[in-house]
N, C-alpha and C positions, 0 to 999 in steps of 0.2 A: 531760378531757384536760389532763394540765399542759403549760407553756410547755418542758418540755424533750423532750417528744412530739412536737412542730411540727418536720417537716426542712425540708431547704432547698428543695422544692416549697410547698410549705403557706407559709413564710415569701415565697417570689418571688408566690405567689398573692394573699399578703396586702397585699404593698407595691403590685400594681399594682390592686388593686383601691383601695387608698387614695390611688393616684393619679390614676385615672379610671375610676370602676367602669362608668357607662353610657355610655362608649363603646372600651372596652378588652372585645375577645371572648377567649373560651375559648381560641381559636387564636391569638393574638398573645400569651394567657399561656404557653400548651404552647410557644411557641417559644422565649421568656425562657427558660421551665424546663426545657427539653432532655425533654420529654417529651409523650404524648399528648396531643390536645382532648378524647378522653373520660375520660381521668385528671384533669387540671384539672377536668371537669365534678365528675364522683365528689370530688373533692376540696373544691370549694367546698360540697356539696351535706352534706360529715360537715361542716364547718367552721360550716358554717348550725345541722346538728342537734345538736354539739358546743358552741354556742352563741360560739364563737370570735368568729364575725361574728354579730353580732346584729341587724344590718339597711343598708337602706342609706338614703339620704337626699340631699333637694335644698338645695343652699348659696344661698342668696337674696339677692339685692341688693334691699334694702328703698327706699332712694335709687330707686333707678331704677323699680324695679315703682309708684312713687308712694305 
């Protein structure tokens, strides 16, 4: 999929997942996007196997964990 295939769901899907992917739902994306939960779902789920998002991850405060 190239970068000019992404509309403006796929791009609103993508910024709030790079804002807070585990604790931002489907439903608080669909409402950003002016469109369905199960759209967002299907959408994250080509963007996974389109390799867009390629995973997600925990940010670590090494300080603090010791």
């Amino acid at each position: 999929m190239a970068n000019e295939d992404l509309d403006e769901v796929d791009r609103t899907i993508l910024y709030a997942l790079q804002e807070d992917a585990r604790n931002t739902s489907s439903g608080d994306i669909a409402e950003r996007a002016g469109t369905s939960d199960s759209t967002v779902r299907k959408r994250i789920n080509r963007l996974e196997s389109d390799r867009i998002i390629k995973g997600y991850s925990a940010e670590i405060d090494y300080q603090q964990s010791g």
